[in-house]
KELUMPA-27951 format. One line per field, with one value per atom (N, C-alpha, C): residue in three letters; chain; atom name; x, y negated, z negated. Coordinates in steps of 0.02 Angstrom, whole numbers, plus 50000, padded with zeros to 5 digits. Atoms other than C-alpha are relative to their C-alpha. Example, Ala and Ser with C-alpha at 12.3 -4.5 7.8 and 13.67 -1.06 7.14 Angstrom:
resn c(ALA:ALA:ALA:SER:SER:SER)
chain c(A:A:A:A:A:A)
name c(N:CA:C:N:CA:C)
X c(50045:50615:50045:49958:50684:49961)
Y c(50059:50225:49940:50059:50053:49945)
Z c(50000:49610:50000:50003:49643:49963)
END
This chain:
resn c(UNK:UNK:UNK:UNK:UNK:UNK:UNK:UNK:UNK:UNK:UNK:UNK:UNK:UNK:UNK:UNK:UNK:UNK:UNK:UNK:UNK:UNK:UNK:UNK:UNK:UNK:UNK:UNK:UNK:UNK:UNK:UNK:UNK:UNK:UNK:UNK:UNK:UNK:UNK:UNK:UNK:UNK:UNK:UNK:UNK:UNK:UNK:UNK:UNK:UNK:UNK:UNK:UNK:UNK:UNK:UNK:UNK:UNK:UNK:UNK:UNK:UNK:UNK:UNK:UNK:UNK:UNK:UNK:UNK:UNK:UNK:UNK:UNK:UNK:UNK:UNK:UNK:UNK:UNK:UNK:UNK:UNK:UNK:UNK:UNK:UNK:UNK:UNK:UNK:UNK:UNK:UNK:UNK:UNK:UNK:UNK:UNK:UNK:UNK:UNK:UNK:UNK:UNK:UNK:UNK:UNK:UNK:UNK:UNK:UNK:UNK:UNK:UNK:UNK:UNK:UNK:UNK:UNK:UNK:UNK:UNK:UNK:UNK:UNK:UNK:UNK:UNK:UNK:UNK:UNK:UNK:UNK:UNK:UNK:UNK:UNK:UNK:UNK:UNK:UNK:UNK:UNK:UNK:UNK:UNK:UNK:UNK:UNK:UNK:UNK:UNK:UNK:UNK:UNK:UNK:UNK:UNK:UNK:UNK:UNK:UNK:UNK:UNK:UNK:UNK:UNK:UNK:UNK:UNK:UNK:UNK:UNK:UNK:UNK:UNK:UNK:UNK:UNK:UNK:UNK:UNK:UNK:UNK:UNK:UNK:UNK:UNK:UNK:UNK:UNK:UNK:UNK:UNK:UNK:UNK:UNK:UNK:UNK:UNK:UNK:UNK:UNK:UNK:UNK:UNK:UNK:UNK:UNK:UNK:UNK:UNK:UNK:UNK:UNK:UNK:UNK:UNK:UNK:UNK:UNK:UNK:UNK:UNK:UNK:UNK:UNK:UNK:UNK:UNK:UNK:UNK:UNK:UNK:UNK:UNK:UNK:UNK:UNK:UNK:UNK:UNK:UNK:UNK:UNK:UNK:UNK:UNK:UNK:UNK:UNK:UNK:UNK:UNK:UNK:UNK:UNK:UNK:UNK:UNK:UNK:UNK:UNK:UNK:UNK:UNK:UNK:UNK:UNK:UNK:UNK:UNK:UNK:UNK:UNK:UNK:UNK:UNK:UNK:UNK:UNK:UNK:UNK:UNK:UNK:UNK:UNK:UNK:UNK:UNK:UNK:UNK:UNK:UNK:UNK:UNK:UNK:UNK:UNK:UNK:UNK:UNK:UNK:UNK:UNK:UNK:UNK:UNK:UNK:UNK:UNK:UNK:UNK:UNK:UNK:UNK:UNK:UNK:UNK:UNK:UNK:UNK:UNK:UNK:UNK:UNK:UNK:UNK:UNK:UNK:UNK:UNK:UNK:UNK:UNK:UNK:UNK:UNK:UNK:UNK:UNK:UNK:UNK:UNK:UNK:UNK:UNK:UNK:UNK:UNK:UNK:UNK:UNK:UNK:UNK:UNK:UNK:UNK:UNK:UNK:UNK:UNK:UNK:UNK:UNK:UNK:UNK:UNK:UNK:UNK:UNK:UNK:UNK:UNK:UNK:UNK:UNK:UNK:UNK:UNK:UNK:UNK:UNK:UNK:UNK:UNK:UNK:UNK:UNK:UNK:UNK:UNK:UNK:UNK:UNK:UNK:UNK:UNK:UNK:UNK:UNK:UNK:UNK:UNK:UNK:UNK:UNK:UNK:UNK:UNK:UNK:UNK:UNK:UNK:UNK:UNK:UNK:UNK:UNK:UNK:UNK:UNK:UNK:UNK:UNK:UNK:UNK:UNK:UNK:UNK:UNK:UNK:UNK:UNK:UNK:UNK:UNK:UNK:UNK:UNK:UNK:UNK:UNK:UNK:UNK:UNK:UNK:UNK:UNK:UNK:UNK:UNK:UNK:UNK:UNK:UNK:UNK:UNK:UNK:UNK:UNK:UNK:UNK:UNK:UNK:UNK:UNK:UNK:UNK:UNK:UNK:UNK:UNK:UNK:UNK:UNK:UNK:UNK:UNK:UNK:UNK:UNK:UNK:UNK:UNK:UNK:UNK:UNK:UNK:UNK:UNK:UNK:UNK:UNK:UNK:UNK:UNK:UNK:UNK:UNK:UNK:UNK:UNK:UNK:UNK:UNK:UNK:UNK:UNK:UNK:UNK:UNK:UNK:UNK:UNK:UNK:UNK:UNK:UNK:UNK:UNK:UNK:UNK:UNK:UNK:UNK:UNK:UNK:UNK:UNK:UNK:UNK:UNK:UNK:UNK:UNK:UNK:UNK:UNK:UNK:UNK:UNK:UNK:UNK:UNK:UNK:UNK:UNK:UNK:UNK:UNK:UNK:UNK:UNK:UNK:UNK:UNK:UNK:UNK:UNK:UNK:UNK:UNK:UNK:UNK:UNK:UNK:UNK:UNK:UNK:UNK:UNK:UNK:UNK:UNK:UNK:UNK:UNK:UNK:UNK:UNK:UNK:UNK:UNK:UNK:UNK:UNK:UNK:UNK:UNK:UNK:UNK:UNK:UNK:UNK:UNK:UNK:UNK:UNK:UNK:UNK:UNK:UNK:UNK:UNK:UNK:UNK:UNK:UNK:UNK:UNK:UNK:UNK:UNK:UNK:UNK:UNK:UNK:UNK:UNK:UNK:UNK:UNK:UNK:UNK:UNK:UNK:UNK:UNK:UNK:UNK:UNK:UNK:UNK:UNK:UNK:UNK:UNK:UNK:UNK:UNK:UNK:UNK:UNK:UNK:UNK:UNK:UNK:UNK)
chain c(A:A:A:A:A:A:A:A:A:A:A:A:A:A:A:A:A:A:A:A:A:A:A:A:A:A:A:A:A:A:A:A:A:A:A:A:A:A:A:A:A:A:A:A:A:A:A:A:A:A:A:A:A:A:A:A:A:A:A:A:A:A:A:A:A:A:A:A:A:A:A:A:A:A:A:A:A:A:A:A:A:A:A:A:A:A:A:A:A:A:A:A:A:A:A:A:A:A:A:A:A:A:A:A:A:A:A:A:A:A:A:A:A:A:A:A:A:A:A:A:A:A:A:A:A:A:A:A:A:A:A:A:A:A:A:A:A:A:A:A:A:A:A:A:A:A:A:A:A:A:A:A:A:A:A:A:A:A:A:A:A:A:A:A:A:A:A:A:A:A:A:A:A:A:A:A:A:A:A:A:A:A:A:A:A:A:A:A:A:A:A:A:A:A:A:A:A:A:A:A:A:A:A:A:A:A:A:A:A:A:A:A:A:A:A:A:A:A:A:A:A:A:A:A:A:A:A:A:A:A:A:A:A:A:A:A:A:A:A:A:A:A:A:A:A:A:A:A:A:A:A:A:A:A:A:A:A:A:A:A:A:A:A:A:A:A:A:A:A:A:A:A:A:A:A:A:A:A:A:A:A:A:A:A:A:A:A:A:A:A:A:A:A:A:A:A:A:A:A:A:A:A:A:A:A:A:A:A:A:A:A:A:A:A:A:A:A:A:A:A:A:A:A:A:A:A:A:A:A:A:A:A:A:A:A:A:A:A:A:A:A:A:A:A:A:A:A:A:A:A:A:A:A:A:A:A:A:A:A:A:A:A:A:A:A:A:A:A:A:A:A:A:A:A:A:A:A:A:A:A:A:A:A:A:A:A:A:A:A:A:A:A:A:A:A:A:A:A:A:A:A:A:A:A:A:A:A:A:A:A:A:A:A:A:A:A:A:A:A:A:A:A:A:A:A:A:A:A:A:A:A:A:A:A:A:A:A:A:A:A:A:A:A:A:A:A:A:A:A:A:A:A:A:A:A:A:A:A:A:A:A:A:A:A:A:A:A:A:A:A:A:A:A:A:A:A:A:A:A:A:A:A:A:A:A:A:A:A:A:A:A:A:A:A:A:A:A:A:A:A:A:A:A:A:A:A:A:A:A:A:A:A:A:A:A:A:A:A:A:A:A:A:A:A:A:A:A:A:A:A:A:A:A:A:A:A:A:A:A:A:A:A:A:A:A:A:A:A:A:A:A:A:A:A:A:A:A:A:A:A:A:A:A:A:A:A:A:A:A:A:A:A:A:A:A:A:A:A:A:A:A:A:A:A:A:A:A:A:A:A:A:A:A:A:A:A:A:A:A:A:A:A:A:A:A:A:A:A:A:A:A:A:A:A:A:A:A:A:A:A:A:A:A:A:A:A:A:A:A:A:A:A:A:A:A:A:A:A:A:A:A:A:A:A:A:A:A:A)
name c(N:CA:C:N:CA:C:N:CA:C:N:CA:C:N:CA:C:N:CA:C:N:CA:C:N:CA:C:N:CA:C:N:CA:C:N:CA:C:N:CA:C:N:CA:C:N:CA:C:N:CA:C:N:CA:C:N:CA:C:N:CA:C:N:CA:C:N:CA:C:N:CA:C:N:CA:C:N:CA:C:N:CA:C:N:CA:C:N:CA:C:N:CA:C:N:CA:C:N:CA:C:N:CA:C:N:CA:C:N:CA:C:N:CA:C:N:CA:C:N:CA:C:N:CA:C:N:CA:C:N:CA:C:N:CA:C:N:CA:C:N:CA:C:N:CA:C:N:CA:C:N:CA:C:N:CA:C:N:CA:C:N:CA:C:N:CA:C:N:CA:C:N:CA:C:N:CA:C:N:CA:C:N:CA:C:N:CA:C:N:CA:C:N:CA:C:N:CA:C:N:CA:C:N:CA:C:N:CA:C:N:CA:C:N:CA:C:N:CA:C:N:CA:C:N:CA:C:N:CA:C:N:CA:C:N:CA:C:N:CA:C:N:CA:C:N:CA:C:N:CA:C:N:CA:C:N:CA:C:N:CA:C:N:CA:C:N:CA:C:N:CA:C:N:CA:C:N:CA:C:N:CA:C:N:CA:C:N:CA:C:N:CA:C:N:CA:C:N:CA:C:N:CA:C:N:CA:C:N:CA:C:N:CA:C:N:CA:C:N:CA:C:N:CA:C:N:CA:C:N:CA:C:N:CA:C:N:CA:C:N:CA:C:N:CA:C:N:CA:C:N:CA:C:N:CA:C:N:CA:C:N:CA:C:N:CA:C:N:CA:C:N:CA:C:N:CA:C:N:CA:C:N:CA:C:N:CA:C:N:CA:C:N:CA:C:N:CA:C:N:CA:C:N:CA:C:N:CA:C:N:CA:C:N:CA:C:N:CA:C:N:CA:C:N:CA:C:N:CA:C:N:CA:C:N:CA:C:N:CA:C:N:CA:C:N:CA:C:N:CA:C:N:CA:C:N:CA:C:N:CA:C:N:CA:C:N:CA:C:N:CA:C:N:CA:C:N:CA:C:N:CA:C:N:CA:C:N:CA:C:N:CA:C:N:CA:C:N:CA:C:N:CA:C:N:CA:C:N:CA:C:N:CA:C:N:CA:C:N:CA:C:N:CA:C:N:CA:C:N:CA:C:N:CA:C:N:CA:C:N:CA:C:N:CA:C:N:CA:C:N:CA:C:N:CA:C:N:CA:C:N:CA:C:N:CA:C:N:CA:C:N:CA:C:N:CA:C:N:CA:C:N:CA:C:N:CA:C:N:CA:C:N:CA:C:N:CA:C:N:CA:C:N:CA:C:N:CA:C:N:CA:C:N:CA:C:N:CA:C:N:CA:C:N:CA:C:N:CA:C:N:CA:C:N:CA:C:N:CA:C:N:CA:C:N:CA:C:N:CA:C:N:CA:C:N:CA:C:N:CA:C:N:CA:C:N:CA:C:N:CA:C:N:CA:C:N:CA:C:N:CA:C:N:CA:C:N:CA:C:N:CA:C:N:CA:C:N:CA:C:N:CA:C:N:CA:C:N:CA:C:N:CA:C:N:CA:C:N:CA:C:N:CA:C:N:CA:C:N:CA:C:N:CA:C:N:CA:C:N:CA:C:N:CA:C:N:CA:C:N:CA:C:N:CA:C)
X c(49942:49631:50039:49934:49785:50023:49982:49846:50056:49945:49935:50077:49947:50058:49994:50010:50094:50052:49957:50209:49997:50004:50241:50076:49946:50348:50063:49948:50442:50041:49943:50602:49998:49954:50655:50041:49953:50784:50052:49923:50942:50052:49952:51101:49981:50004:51092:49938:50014:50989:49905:50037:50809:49911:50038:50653:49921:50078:50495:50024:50018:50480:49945:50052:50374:49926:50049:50259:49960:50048:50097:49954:50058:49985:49989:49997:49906:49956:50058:49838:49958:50054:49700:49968:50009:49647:49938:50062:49514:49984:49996:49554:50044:49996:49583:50050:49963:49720:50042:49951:49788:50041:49931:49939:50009:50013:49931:50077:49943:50111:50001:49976:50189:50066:49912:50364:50042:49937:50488:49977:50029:50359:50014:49976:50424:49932:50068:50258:50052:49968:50396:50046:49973:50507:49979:50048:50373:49996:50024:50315:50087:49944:50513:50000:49990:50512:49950:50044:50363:50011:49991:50415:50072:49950:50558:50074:49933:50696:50050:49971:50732:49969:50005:50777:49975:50001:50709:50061:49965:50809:50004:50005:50728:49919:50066:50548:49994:50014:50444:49974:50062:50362:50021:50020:50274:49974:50036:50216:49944:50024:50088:50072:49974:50208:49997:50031:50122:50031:49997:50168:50083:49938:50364:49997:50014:50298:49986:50013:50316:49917:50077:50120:49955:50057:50052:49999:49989:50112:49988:49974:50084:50012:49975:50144:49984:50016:50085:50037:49953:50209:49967:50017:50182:49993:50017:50212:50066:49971:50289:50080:49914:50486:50022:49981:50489:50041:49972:50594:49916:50050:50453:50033:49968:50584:50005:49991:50560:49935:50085:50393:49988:50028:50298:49934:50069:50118:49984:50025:50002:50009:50006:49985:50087:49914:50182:50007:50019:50170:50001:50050:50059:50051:49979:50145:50094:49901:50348:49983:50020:50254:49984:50001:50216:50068:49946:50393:50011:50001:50442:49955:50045:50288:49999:49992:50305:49932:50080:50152:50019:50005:50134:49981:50011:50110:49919:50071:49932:49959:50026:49901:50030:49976:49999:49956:50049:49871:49934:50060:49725:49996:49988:49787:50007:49989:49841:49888:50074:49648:49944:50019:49573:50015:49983:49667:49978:50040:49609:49954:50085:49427:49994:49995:49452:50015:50002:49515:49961:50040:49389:50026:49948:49529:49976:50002:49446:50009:49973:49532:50070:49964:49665:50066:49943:49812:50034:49961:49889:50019:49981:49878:50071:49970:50029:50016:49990:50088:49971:49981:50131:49926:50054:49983:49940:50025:49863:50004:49991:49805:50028:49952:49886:49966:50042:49722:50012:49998:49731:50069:49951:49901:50036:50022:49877:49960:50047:49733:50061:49945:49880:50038:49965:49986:49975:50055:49857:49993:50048:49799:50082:49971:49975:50036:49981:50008:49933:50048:49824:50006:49997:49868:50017:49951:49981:49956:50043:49825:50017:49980:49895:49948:50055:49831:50000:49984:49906:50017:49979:49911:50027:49976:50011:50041:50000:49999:50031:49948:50120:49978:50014:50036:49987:50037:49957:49962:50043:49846:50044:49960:49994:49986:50003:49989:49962:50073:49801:49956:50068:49666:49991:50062:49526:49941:50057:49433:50043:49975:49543:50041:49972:49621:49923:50070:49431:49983:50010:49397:50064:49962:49569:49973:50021:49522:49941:50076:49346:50010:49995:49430:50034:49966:49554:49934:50038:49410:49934:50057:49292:50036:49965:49450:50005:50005:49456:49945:50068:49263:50018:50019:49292:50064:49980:49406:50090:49945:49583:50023:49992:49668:50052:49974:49742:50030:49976:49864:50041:50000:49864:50043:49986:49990:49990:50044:49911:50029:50017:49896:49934:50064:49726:49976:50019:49644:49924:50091:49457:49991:50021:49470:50038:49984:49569:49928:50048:49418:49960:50065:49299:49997:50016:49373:50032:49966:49484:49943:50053:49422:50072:49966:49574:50069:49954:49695:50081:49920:49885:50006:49956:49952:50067:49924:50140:50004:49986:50199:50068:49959:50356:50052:49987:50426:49960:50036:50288:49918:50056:50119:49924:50071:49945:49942:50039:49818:49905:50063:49623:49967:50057:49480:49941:50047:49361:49928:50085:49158:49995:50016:49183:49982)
Y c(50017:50721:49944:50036:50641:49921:50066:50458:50013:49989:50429:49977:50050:50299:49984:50017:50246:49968:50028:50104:49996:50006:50111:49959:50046:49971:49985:49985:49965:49933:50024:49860:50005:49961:49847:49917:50036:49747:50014:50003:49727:49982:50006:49770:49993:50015:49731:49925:50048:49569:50022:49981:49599:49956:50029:49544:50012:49990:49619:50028:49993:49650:50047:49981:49750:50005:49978:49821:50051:49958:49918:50013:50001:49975:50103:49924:50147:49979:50011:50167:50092:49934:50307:50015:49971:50399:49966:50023:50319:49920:50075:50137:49968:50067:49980:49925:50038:49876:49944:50036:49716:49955:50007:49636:49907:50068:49434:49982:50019:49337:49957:50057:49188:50060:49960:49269:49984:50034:49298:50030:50005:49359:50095:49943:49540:50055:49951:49618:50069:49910:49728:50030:49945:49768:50061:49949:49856:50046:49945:49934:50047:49970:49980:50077:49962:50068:50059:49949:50164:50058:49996:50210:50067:49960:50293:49966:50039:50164:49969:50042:50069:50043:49995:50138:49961:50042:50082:49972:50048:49956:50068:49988:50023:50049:49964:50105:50066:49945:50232:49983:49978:50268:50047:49945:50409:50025:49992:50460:50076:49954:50604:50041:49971:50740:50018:49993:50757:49946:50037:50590:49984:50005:50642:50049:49983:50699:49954:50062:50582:50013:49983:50679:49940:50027:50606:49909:50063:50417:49953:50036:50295:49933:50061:50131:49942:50066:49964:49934:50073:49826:49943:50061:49659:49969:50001:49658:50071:49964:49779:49992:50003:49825:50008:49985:49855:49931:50069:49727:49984:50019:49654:50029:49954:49735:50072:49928:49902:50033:49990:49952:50081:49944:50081:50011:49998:50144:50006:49972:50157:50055:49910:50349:49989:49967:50365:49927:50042:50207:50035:49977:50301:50091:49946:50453:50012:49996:50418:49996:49989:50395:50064:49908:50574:50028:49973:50613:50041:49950:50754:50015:49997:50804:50095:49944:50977:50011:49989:50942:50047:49967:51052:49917:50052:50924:49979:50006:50967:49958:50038:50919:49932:50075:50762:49959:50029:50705:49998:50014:50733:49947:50039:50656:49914:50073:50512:49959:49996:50510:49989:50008:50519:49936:50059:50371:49951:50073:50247:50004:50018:50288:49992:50004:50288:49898:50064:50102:49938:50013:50069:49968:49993:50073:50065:49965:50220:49996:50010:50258:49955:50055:50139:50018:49959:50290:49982:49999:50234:49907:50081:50023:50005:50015:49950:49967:50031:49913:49922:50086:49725:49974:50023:49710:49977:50027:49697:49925:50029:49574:50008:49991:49519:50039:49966:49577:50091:49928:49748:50025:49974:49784:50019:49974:49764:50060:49936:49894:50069:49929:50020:50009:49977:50011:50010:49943:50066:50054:49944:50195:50027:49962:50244:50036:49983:50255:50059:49934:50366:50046:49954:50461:50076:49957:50549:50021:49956:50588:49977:49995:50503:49991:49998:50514:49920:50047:50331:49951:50038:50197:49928:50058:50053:49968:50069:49875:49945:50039:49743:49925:50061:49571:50028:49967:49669:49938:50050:49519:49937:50063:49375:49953:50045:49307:50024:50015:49336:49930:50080:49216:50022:49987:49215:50035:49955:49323:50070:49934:49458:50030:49991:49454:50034:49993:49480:50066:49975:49615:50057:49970:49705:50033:49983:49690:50044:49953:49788:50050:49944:49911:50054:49983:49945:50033:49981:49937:50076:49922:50071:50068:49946:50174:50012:49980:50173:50037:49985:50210:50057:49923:50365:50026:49962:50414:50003:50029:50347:49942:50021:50273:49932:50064:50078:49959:50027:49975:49921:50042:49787:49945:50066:49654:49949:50048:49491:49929:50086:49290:49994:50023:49297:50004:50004:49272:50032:49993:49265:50057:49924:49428:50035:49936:49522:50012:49988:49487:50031:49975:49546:50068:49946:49710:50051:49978:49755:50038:49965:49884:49958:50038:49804:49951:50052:49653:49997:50037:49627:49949:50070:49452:50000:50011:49449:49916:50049:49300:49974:50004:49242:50036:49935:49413:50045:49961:49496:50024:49983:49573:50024:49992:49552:50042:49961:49675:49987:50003:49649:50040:49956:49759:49943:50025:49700:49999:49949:49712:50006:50001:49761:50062)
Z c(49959:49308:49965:50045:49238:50033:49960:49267:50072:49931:49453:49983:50030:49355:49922:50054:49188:49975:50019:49126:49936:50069:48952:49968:50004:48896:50040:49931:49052:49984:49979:49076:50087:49942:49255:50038:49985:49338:50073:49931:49456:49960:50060:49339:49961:50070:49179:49993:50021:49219:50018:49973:49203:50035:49949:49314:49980:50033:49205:49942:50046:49040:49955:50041:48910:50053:49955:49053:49998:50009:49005:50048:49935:49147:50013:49956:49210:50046:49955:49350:50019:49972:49385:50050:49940:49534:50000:49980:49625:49990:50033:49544:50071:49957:49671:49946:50016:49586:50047:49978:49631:49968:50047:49582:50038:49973:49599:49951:50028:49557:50058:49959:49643:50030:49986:49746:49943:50048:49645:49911:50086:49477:50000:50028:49501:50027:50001:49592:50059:49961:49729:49964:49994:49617:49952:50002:49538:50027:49933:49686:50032:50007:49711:49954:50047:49550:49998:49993:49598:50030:49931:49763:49983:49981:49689:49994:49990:49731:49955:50050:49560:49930:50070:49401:49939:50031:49242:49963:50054:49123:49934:50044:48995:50002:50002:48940:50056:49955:49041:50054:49928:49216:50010:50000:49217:50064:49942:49412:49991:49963:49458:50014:49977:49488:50089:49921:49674:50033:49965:49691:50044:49976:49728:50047:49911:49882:50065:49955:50034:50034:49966:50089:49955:50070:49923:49993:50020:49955:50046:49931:50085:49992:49992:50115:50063:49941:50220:49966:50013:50232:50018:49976:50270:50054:49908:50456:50012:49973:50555:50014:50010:50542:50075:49916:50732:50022:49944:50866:50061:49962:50979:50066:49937:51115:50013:50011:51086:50010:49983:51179:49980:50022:51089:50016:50002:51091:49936:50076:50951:49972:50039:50945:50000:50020:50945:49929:50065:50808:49943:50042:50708:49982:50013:50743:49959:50043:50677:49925:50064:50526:49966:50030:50513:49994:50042:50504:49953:50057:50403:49948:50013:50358:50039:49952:50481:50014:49948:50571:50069:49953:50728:50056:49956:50898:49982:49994:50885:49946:50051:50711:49985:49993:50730:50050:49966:50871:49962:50028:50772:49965:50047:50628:50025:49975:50722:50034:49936:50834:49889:50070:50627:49969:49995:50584:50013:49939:50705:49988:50025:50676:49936:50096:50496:50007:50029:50520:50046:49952:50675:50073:49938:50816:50049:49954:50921:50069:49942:51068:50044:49978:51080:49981:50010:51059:50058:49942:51224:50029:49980:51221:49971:50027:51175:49929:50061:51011:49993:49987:51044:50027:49967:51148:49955:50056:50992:49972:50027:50896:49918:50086:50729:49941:50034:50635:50023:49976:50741:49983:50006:50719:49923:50066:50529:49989:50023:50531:50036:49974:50639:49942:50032:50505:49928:50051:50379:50021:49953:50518:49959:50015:50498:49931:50047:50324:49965:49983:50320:50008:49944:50442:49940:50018:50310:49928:50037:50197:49937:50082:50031:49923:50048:49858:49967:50013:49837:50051:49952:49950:49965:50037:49908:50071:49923:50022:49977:50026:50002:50059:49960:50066:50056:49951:50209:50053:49955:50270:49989:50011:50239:50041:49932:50413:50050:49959:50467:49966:50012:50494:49945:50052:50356:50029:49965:50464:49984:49996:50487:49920:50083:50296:49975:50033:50232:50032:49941:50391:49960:50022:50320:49931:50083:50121:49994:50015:50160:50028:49980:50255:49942:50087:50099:49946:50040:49989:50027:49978:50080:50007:50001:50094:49917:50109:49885:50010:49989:49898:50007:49987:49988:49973:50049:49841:50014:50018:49891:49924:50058:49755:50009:49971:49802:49950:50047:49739:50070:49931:49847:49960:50007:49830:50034:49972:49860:49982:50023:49847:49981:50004:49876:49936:50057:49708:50016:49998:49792:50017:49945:49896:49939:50037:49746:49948:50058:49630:50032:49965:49745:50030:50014:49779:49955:50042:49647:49920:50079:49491:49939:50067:49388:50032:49963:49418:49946:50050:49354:50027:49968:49357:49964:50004:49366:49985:50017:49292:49925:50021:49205:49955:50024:49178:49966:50019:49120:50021:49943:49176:49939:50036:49108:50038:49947:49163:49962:50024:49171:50039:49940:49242:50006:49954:49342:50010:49995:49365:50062:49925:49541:49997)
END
């Protein structure tokens, strides 16, 4: 099986002015990558350029052909894009995420009911969103980026604004989802929790990106 990604002397930028540099990295199915930078060192608009959104400058990225499928990709932001005024439930949460996907009702409930136990939320398709805690409402929007079965998950500061309970509690859920043969890509601060479950680390840093593997 063929790399998911592959930067080969990448350029990338905003106009003409650019934001990374001479960028070498693949990443391979089943690999746990995280991406450590101060704000500002160029780790989203990476994840931009992955995603689809940002052309290169210059050089290559190479995707998985599969992966220009919204089935094949999922995505966990940093907190939720919702208004705190806009009362939802989990399962409908979980479920706008399936979006064009042409699930049937039925297989959109499963999927959603799969989810949650997958991130150890059983049963809790009918609380309120809001009602959650900050840790729980992080693991929903894993559930929902799951839900959609991808061959790539890519997390963008995911645990920013949890305790040290629930950041650690998050990172082992990530990592057991690699385990069972997802393929992860985590932007972080944490230094201690990337070493511990990362198979290889980039550090973004003053336009350019050093990559090391890991003995995890």
């Amino acid at each position: 099986m063929g790399a998911l990604i592959q930067a080969q002397d990448l350029t990338l930028g905003y106009g003409s002015t650019p934001v990374l540099q001479g960028v070498n990295l693949t990443v391979e199915p089943g690999q746990f990558w995280c991406w450590l930078g101060e704000n500002g060192a160029g780790k989203s608009t990476l994840v931009k350029a992955i995603i689809g959104q940002l052309k290169p400058i210059s050089g290559r990225l190479t995707r998985d052909p599969a992966l220009a499928s919204p089935r094949c990709l999922g995505f966990v932001p940093q907190r939720c894009e919702f208004s705190e005024s806009l009362p939802v439930s989990v399962r409908e949460f979980i479920d706008l995420g399936l979006a064009g996907l042409g699930l049937a009702r039925a297989q959109r409930g499963e999927r959603v009911r799969q989810a949650l136990a997958e991130v150890a939320l059983d049963g809790l398709e009918r609380r309120d969103f809001w009602s959650l805690s900050g840790g729980q409402r992080q693991r929903v929007l894993v559930a929902r980026a799951l839900a959609r079965k991808p061959r790539l998950l890519i997390a963008d500061e995911p645990a920013a604004n949890l305790d040290p309970e629930a950041a650690c509690s998050l990172l082992d859920l990530l990592k057991a989802r690699q385990l069972a043969s997802l393929t992860v890509i985590l932007v972080t601060h944490d230094v201690e929790g990337a070493r511990r479950v990362a198979t290889h680390l980039a550090r973004f840093e003053r336009g350019s990106v050093s990559v090391e593997a890991t003995p995890c």
